[in-house]
Biopython code that builds the backbone (N, CA, C, O; Angstrom):
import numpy as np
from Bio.PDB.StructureBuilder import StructureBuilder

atoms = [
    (1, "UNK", "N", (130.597, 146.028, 87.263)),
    (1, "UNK", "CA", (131.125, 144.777, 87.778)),
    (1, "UNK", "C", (130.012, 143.727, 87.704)),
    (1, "UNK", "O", (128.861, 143.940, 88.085)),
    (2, "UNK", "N", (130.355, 142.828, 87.297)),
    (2, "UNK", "CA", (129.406, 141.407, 87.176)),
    (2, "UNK", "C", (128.784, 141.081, 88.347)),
    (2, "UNK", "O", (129.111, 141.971, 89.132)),
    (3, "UNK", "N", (128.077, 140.309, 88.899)),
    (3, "UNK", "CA", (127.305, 139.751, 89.566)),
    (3, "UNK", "C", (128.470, 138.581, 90.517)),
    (3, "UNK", "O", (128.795, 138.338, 91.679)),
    (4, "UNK", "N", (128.703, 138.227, 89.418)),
    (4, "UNK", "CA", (129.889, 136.561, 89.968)),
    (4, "UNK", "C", (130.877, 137.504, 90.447)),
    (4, "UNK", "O", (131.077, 137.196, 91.622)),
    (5, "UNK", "N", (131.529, 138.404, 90.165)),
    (5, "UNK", "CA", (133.045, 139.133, 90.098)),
    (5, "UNK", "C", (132.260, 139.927, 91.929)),
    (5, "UNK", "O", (132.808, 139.746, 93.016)),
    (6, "UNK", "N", (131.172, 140.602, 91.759)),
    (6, "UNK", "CA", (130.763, 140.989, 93.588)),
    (6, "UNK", "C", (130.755, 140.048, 94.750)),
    (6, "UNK", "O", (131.057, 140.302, 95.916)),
    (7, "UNK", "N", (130.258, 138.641, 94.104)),
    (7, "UNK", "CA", (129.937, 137.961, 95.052)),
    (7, "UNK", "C", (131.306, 137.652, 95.350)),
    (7, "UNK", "O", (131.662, 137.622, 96.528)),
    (8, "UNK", "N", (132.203, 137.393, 94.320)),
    (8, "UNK", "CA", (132.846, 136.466, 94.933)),
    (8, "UNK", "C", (134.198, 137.660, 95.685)),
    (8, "UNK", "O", (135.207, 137.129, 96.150)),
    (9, "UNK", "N", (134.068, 139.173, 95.721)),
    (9, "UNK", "CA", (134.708, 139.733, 96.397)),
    (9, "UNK", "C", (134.256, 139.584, 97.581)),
    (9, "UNK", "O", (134.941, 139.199, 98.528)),
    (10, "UNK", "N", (132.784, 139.944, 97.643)),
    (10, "UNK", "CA", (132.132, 139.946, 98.767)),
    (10, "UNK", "C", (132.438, 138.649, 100.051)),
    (10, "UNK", "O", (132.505, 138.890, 101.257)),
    (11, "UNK", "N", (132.564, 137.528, 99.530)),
    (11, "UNK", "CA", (132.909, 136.434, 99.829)),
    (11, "UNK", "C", (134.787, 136.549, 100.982)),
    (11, "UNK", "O", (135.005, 136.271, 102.161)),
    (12, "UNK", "N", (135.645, 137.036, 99.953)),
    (12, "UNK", "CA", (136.490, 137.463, 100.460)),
    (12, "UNK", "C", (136.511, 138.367, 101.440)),
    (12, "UNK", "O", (137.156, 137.992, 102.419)),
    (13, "UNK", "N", (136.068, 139.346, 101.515)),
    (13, "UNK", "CA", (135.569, 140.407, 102.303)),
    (13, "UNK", "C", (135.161, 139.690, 104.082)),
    (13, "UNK", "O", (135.752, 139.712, 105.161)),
    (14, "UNK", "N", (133.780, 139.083, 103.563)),
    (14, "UNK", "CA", (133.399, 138.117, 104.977)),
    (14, "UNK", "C", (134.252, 136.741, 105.581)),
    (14, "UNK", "O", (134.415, 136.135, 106.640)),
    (15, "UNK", "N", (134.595, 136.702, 104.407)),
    (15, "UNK", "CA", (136.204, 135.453, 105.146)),
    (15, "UNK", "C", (136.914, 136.085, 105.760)),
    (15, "UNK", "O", (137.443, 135.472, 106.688)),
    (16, "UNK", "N", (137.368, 137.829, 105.574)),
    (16, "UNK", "CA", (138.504, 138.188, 106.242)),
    (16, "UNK", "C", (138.235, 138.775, 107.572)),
    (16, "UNK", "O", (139.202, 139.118, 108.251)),
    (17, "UNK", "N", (136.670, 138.980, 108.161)),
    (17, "UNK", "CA", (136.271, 139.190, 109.269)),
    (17, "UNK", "C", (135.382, 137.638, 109.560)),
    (17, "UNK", "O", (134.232, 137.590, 109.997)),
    (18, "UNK", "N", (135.846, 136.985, 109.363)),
    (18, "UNK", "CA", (134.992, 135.543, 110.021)),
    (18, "UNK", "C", (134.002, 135.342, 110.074)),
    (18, "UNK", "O", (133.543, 134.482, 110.826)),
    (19, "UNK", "N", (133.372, 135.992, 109.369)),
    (19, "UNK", "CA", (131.653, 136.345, 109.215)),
    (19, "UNK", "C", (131.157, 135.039, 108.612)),
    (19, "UNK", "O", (131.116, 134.914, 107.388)),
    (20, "UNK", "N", (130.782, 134.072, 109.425)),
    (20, "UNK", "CA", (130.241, 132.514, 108.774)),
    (20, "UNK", "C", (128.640, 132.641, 108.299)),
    (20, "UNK", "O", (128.086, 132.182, 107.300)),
    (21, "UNK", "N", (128.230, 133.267, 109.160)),
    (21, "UNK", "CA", (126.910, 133.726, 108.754)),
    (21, "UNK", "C", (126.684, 134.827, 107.447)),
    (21, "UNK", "O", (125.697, 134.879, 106.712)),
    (22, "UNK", "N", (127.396, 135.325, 107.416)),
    (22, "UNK", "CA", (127.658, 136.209, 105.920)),
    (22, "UNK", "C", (127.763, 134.980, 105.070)),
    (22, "UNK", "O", (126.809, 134.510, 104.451)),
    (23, "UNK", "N", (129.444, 134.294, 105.076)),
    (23, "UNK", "CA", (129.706, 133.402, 104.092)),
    (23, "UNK", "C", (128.317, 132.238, 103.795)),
    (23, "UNK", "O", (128.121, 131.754, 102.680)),
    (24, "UNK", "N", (127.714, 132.021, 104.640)),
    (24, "UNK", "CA", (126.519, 131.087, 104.392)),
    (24, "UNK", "C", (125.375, 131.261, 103.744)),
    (24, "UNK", "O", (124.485, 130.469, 103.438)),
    (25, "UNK", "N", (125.585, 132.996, 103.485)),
    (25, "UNK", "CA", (124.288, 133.550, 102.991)),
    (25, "UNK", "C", (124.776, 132.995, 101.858)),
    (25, "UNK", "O", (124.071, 132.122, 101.352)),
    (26, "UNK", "N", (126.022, 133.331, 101.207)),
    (26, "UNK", "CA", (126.152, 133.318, 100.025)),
    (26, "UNK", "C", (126.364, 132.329, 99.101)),
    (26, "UNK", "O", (126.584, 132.519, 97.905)),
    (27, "UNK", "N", (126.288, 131.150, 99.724)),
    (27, "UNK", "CA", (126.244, 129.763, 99.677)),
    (27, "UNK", "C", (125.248, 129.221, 99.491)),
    (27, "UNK", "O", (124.217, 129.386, 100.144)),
    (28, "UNK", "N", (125.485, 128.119, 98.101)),
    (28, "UNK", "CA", (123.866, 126.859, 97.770)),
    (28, "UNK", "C", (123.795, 126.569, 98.605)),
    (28, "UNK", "O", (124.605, 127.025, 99.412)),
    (29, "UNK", "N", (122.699, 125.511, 99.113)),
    (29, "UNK", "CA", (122.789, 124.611, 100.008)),
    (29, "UNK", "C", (123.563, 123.484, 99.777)),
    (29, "UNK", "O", (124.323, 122.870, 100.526)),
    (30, "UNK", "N", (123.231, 123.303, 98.557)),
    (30, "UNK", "CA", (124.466, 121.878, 97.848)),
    (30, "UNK", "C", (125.538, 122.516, 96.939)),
    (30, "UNK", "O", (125.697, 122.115, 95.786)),
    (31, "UNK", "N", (126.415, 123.709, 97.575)),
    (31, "UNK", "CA", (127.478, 124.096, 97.359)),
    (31, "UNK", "C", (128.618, 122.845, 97.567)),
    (31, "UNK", "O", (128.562, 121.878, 98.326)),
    (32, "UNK", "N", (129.684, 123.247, 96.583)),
    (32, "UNK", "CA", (130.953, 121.947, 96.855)),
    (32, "UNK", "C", (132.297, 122.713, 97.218)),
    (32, "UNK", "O", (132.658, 123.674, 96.538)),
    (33, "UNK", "N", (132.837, 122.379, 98.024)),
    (33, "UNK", "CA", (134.356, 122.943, 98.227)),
    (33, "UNK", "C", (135.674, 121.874, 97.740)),
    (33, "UNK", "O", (135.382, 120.697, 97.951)),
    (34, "UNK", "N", (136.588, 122.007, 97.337)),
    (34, "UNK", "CA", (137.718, 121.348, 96.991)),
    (34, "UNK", "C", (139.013, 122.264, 97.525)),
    (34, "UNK", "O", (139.189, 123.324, 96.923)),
    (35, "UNK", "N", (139.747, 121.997, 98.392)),
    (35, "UNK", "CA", (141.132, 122.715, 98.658)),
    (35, "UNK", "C", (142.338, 121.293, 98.639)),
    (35, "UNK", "O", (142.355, 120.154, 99.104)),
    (36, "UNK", "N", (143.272, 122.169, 97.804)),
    (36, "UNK", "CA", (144.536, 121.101, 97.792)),
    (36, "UNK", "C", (144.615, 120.391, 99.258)),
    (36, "UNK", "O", (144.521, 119.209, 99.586)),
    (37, "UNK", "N", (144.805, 121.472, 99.937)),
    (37, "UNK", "CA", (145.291, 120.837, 101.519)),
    (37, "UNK", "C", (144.022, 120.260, 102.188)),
    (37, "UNK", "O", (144.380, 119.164, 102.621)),
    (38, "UNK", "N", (142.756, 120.445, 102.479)),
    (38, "UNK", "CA", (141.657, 120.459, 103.124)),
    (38, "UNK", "C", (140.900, 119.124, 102.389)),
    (38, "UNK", "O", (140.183, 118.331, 102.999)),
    (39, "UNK", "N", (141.154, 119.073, 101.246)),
    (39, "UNK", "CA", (139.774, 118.079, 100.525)),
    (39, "UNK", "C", (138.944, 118.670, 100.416)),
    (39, "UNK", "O", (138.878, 119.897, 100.487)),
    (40, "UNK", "N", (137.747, 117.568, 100.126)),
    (40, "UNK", "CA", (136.478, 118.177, 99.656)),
    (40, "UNK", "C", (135.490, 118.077, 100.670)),
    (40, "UNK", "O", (135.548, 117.305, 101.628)),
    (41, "UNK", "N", (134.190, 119.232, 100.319)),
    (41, "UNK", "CA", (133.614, 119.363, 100.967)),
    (41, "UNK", "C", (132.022, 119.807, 100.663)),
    (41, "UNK", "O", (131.784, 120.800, 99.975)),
    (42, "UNK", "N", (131.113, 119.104, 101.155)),
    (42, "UNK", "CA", (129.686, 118.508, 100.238)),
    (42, "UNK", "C", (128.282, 119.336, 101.575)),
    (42, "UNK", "O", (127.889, 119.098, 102.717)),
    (43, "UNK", "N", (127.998, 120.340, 100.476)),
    (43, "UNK", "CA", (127.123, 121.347, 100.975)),
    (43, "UNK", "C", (127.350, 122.096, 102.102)),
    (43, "UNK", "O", (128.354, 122.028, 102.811)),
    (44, "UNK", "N", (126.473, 122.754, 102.243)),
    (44, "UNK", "CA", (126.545, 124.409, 103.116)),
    (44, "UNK", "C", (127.343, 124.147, 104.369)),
    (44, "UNK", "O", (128.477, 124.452, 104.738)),
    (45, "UNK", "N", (126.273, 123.424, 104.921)),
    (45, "UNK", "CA", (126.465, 122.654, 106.289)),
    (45, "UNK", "C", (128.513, 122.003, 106.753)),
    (45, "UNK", "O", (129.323, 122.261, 107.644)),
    (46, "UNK", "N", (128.493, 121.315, 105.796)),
    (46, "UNK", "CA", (129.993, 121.194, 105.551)),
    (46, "UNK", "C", (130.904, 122.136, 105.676)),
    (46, "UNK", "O", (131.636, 122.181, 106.665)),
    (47, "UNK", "N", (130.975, 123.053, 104.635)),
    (47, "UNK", "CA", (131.877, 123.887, 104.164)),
    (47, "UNK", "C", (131.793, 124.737, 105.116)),
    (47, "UNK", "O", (132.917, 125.225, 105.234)),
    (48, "UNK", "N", (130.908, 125.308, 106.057)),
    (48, "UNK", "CA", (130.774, 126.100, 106.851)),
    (48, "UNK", "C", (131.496, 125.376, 108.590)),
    (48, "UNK", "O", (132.023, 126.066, 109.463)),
    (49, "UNK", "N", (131.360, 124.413, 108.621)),
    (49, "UNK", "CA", (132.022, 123.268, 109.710)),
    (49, "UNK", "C", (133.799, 123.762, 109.671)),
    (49, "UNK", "O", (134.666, 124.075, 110.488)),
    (50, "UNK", "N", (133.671, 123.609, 108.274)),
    (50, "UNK", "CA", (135.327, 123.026, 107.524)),
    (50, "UNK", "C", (135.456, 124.818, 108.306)),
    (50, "UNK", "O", (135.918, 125.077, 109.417)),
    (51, "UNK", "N", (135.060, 125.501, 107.604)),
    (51, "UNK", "CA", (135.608, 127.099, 107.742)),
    (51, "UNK", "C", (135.900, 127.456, 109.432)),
    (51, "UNK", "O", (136.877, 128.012, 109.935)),
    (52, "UNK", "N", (134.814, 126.979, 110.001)),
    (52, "UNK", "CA", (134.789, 127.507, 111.376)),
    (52, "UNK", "C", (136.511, 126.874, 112.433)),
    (52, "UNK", "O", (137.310, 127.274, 113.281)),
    (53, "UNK", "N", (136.163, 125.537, 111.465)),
    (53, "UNK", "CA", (137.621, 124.739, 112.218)),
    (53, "UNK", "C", (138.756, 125.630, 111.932)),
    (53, "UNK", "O", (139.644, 125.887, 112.746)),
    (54, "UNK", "N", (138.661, 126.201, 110.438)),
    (54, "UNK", "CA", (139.899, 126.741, 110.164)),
    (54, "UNK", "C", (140.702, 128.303, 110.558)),
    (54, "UNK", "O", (141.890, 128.601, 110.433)),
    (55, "UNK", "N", (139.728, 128.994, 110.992)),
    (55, "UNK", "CA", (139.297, 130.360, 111.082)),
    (55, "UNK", "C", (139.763, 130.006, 112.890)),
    (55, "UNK", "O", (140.570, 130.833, 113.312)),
    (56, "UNK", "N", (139.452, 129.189, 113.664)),
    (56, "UNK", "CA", (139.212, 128.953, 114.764)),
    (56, "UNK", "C", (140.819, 128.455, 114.996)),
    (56, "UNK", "O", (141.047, 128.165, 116.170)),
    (57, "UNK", "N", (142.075, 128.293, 113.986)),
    (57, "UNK", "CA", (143.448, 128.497, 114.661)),
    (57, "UNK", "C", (143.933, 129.601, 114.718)),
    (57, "UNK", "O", (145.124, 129.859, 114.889)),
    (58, "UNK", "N", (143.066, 130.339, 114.584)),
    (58, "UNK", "CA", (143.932, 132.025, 113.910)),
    (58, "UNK", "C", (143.854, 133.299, 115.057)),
    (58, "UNK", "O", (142.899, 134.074, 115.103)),
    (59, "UNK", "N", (144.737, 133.351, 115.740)),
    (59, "UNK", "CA", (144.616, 134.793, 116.244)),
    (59, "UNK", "C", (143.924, 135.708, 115.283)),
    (59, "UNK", "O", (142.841, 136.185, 115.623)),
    (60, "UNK", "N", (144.425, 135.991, 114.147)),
    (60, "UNK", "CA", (144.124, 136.654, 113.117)),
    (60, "UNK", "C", (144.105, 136.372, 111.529)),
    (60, "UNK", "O", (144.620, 135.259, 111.425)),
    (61, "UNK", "N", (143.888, 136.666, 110.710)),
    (61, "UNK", "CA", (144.313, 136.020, 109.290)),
    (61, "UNK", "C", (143.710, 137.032, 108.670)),
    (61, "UNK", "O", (143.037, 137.816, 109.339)),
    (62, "UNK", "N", (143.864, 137.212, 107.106)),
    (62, "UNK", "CA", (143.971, 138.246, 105.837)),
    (62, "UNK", "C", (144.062, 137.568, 105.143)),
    (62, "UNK", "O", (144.799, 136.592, 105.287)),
    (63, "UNK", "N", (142.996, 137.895, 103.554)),
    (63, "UNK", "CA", (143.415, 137.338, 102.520)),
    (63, "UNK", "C", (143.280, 138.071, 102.023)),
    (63, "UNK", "O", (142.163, 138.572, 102.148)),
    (64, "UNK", "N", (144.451, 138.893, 100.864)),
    (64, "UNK", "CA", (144.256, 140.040, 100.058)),
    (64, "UNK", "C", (144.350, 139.475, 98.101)),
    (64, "UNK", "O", (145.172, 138.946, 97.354)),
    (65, "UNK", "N", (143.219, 139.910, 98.044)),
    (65, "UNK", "CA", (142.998, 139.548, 96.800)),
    (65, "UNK", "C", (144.307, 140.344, 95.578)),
    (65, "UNK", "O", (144.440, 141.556, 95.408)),
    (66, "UNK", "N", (145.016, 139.381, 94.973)),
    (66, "UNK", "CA", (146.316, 139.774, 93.942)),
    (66, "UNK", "C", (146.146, 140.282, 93.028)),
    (66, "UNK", "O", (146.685, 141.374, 92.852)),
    (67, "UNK", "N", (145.012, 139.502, 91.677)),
    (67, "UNK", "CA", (144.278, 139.081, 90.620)),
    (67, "UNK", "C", (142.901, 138.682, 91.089)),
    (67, "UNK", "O", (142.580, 138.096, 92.123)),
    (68, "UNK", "N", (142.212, 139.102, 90.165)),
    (68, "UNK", "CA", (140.938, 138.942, 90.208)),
    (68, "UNK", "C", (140.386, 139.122, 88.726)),
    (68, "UNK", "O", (140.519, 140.173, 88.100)),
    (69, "UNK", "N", (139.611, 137.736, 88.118)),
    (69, "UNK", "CA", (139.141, 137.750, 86.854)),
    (69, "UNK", "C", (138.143, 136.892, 86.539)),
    (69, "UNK", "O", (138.230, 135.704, 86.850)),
    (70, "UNK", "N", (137.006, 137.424, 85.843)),
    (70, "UNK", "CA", (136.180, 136.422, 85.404)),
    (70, "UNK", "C", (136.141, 135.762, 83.924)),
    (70, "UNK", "O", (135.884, 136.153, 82.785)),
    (71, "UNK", "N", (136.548, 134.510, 84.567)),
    (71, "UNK", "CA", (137.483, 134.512, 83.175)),
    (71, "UNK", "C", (136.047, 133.059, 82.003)),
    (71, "UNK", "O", (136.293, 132.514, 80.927)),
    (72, "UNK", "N", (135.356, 132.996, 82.461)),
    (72, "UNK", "CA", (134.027, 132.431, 82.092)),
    (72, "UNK", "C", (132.982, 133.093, 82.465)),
    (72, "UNK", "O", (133.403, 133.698, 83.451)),
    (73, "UNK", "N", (131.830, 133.395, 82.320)),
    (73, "UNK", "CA", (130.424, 133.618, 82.659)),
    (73, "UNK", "C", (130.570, 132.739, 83.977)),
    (73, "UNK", "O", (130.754, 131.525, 83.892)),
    (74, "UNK", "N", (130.470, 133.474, 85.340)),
    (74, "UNK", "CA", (130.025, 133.084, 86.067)),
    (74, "UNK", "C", (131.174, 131.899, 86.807)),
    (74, "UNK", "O", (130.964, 130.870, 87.449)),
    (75, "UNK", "N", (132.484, 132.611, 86.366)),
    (75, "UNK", "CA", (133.839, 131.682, 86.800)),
    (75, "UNK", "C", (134.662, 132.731, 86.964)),
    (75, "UNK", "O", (135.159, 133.599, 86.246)),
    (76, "UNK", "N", (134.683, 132.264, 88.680)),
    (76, "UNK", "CA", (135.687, 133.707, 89.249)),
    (76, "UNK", "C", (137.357, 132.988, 89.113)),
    (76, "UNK", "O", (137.506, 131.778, 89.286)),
    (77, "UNK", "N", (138.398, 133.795, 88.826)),
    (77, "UNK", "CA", (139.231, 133.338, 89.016)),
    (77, "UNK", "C", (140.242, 134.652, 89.953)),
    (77, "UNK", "O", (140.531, 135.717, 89.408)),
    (78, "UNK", "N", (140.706, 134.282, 91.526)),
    (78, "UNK", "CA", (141.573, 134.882, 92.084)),
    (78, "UNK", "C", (142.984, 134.403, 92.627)),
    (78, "UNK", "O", (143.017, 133.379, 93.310)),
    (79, "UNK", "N", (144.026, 135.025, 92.381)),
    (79, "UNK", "CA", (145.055, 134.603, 92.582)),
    (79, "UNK", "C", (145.207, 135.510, 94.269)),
    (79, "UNK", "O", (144.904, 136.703, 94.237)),
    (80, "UNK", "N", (145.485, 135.145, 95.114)),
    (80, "UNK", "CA", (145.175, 135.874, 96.514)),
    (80, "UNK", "C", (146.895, 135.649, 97.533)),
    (80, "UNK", "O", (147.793, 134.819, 97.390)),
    (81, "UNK", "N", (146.759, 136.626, 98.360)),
    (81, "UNK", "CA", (148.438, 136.035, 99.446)),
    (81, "UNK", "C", (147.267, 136.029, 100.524)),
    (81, "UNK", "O", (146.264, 136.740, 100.456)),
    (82, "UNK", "N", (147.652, 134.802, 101.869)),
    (82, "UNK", "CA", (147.517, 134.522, 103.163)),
    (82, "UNK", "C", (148.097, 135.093, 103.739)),
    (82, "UNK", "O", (149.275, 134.830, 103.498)),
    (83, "UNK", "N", (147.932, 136.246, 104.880)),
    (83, "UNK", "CA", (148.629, 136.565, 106.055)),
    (83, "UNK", "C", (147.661, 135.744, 107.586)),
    (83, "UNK", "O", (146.519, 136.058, 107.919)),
    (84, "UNK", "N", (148.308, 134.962, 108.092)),
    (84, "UNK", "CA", (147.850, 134.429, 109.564)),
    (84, "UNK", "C", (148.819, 134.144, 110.712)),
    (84, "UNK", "O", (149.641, 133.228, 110.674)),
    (85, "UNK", "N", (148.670, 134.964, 111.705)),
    (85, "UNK", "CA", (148.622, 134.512, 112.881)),
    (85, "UNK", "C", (147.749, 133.417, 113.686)),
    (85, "UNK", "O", (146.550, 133.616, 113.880)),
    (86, "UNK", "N", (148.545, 131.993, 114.247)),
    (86, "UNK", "CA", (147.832, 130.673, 114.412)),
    (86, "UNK", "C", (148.192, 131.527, 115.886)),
    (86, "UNK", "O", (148.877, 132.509, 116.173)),
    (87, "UNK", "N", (147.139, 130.360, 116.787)),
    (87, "UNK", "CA", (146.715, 130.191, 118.117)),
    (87, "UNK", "C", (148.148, 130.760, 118.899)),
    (87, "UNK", "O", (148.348, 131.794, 119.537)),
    (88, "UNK", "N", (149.358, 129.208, 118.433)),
    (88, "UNK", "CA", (150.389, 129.919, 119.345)),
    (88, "UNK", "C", (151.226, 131.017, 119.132)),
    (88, "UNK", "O", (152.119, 131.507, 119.824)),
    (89, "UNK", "N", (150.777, 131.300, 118.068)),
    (89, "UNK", "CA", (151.618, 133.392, 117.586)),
    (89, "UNK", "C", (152.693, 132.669, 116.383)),
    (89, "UNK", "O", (153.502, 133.250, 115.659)),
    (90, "UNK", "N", (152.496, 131.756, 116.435)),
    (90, "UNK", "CA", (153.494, 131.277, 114.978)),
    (90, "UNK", "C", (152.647, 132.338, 113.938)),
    (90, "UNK", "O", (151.497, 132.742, 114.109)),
    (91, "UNK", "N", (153.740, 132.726, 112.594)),
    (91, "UNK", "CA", (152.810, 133.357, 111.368)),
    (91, "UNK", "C", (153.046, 132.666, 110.230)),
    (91, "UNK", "O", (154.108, 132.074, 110.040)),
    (92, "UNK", "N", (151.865, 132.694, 109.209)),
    (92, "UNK", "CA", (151.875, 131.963, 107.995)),
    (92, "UNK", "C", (151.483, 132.992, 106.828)),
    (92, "UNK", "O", (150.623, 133.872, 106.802)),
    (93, "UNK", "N", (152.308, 132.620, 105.987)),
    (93, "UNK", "CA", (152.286, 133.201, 104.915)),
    (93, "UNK", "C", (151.955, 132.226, 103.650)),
    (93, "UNK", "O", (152.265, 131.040, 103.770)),
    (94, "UNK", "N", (151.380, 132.640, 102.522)),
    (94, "UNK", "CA", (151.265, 132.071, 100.988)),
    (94, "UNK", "C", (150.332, 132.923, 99.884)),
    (94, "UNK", "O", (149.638, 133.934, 99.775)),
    (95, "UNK", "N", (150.633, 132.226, 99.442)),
    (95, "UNK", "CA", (149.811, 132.413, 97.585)),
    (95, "UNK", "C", (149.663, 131.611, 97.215)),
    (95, "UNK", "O", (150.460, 130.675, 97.145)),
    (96, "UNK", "N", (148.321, 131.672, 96.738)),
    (96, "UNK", "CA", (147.714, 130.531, 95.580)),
    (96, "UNK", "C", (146.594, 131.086, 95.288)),
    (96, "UNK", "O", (146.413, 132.176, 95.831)),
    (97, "UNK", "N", (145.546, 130.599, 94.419)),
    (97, "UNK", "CA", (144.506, 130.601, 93.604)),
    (97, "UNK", "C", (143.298, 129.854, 94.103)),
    (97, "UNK", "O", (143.311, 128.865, 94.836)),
    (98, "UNK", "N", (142.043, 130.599, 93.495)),
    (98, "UNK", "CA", (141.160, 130.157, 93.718)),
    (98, "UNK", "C", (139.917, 130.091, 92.931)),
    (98, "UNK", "O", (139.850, 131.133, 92.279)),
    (99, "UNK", "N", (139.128, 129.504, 92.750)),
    (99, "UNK", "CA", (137.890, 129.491, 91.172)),
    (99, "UNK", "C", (136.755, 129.437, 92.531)),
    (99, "UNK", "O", (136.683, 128.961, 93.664)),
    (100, "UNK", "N", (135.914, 130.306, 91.528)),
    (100, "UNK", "CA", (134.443, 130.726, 92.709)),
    (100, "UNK", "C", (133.766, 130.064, 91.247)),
    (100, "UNK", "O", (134.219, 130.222, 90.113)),
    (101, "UNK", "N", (132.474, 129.234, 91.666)),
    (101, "UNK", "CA", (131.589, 129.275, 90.127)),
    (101, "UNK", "C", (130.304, 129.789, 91.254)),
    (101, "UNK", "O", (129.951, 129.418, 92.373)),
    (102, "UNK", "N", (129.837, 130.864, 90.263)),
    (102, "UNK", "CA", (128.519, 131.782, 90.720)),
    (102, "UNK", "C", (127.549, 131.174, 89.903)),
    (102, "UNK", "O", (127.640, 130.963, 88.694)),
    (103, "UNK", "N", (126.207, 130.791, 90.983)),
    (103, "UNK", "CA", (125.206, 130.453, 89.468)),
    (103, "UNK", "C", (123.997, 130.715, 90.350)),
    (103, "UNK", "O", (123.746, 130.254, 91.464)),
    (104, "UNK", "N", (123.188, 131.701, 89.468)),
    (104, "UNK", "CA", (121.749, 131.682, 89.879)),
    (104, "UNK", "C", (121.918, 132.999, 91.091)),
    (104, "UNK", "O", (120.973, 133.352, 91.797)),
    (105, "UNK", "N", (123.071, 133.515, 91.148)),
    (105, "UNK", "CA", (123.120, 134.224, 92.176)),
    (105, "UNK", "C", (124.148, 134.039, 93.726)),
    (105, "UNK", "O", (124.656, 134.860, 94.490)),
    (106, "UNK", "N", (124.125, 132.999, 93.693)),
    (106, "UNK", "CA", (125.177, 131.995, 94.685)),
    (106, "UNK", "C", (126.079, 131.379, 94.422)),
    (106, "UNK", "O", (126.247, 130.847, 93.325)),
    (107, "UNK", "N", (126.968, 131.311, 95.520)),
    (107, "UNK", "CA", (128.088, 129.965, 95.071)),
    (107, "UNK", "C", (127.661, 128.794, 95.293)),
    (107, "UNK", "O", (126.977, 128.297, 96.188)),
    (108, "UNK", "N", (128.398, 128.210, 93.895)),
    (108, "UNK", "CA", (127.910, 126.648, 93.841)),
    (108, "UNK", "C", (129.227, 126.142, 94.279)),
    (108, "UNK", "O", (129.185, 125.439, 95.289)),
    (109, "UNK", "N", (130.815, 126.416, 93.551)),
    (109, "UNK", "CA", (131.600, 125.439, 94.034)),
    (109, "UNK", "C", (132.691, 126.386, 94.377)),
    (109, "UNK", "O", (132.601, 127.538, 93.953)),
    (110, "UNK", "N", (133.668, 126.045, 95.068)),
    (110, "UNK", "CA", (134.847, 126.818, 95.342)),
    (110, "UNK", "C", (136.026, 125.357, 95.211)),
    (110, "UNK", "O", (135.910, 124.204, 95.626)),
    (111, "UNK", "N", (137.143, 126.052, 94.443)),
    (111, "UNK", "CA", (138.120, 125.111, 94.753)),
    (111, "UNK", "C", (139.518, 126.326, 94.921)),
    (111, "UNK", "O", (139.868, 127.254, 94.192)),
    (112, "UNK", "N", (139.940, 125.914, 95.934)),
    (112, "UNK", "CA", (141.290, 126.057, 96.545)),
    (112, "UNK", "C", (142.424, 125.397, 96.256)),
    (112, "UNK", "O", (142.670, 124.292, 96.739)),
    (113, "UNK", "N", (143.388, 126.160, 95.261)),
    (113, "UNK", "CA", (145.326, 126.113, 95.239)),
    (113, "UNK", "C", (144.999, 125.253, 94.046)),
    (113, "UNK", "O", (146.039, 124.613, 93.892)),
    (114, "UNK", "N", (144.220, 124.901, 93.189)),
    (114, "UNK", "CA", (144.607, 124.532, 91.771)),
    (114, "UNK", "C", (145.144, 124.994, 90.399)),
    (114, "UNK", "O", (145.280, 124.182, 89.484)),
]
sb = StructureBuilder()
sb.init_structure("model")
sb.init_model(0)
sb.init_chain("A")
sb.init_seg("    ")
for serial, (resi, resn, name, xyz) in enumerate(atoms, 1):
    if name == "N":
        sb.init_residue(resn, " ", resi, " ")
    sb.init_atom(name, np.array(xyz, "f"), 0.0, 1.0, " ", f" {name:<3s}", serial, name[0])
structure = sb.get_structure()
């Protein structure tokens, strides 16, 4: 398994136990985030803000990876489903996609549902 194709499981892995301090390891400092719904989002410091807000409606949440491909040197591509339980016990469900770019060892950008 590639380098980009671990991290960016690994990545998944610590999103699905809330591990911000994990996810930060694995993060540039001038990492970029893009999500359809969320916008963008400009280095570590950020993206880690953005996560905590989001992680922080969830009784619980799951993201199980569908597809998984590196479909460039160092360009993750996963197609993933959402399972979450929000604060008031409502549940959410989806699918969509996601591009990890690995470089140097770290993530540089993530974009979400394109």
């Amino acid at each position: 398994m590639s380098q980009s194709l671990n991290i960016a499981q690994t990545y998944f892995k610590l999103s699905n136990q809330s591990d911000m301090n994990g996810i930060a390891s694995l993060l540039s400092e001038y990492a970029t985030y893009y999500s359809a719904n969320l916008g963008f989002f400009l280095g570590k410091k950020e993206i880690i803000a953005m996560q905590r807000r989001f992680h922080d409606q969830y009784q619980s949440l799951q993201w199980t990876i569908d597809t998984i491909d590196e479909i460039k040197p160092n360009i993750v591509e996963i197609n993933f489903s959402f399972n979450g339980v929000l604060q008031d016990g409502s549940k959410q469900t989806r699918q969509s996609s996601e591009h990890i770019l690995v470089y140097d060892g770290v993530i540089r950008h993530i974009a979400v549902g394109l």
